[in-house]
C-alpha positions in Angstrom: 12.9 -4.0 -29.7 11.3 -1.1 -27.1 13.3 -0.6 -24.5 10.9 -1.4 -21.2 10.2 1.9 -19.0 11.4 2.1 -15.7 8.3 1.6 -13.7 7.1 0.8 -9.8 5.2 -2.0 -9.3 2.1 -0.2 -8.0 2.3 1.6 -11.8 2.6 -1.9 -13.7 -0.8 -2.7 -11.1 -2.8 -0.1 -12.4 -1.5 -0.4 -15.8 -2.4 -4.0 -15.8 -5.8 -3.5 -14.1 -7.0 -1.8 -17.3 -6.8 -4.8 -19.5 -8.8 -7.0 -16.2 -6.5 -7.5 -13.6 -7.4 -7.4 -10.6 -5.6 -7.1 -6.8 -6.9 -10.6 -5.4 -4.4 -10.2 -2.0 -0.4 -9.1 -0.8 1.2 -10.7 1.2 4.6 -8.5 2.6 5.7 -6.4 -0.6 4.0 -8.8 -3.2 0.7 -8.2 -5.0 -1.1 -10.8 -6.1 -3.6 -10.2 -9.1 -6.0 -12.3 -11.7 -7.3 -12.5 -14.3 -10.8 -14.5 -15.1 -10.9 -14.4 -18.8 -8.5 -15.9 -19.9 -7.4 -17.0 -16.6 -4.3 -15.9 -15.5 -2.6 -15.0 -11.8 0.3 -12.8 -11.9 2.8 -11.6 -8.6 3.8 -8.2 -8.7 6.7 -7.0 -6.4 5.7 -3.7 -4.8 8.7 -1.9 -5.2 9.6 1.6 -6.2 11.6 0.1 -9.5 10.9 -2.9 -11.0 13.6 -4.4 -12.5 14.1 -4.7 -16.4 14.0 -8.6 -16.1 11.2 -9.0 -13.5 9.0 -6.6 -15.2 9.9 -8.8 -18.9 8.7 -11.6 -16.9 5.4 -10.7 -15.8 4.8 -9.3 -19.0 5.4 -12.5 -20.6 3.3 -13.8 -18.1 0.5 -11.7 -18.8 0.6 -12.5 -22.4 1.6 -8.7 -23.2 3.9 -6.7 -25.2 6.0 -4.1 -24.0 4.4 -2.0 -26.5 1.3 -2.6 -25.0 2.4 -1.5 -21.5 3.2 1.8 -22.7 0.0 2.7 -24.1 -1.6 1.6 -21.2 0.9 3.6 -19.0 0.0 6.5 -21.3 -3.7 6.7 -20.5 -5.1 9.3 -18.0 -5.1 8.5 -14.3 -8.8 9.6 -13.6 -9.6 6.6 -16.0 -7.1 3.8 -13.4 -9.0 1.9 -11.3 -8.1 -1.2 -9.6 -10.4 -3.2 -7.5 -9.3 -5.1 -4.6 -10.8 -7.9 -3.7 -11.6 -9.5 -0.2 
């Protein structure tokens, strides 16, 4: 089993908007993204650690592996972009 990275939320959201999430509203310190295919909404806490279990969960959620999150944390910031929409 990988052992998940420690991670802030505002990393898991541009980490997840790379495989088509995207930031649909927050609302205090919680993000709120989707998905549109497959449909999917996901809440992301924006803290500056996630916890091991919350960050299990939303990966579960999201239908990912935690071997997936790290490749995704491991390409280039120039190439992050996450659209908010209003």
């Amino acid at each position: 089993m990988i052992r998940l990275p420690v991670i802030s939320g505002r990393q898991l959201v541009r980490a997840l908007g790379r495989v088509g999430f995207v930031v649909d509203r927050q609302r205090g310190s919680h993000m709120i993204l989707y998905r549109a295919d497959p449909p999917r909404m996901l809440t992301v806490p924006d803290h500056k650690e996630l916890d091991r279990g919350t960050l299990r969960a939303i990966l579960r959620q999201a239908e990912m592996s935690p071997k997936e999150l790290e490749q995704l944390l491991e390409v280039p910031q120039a190439e992050a972009r996450v659209e908010v929409v209003e």
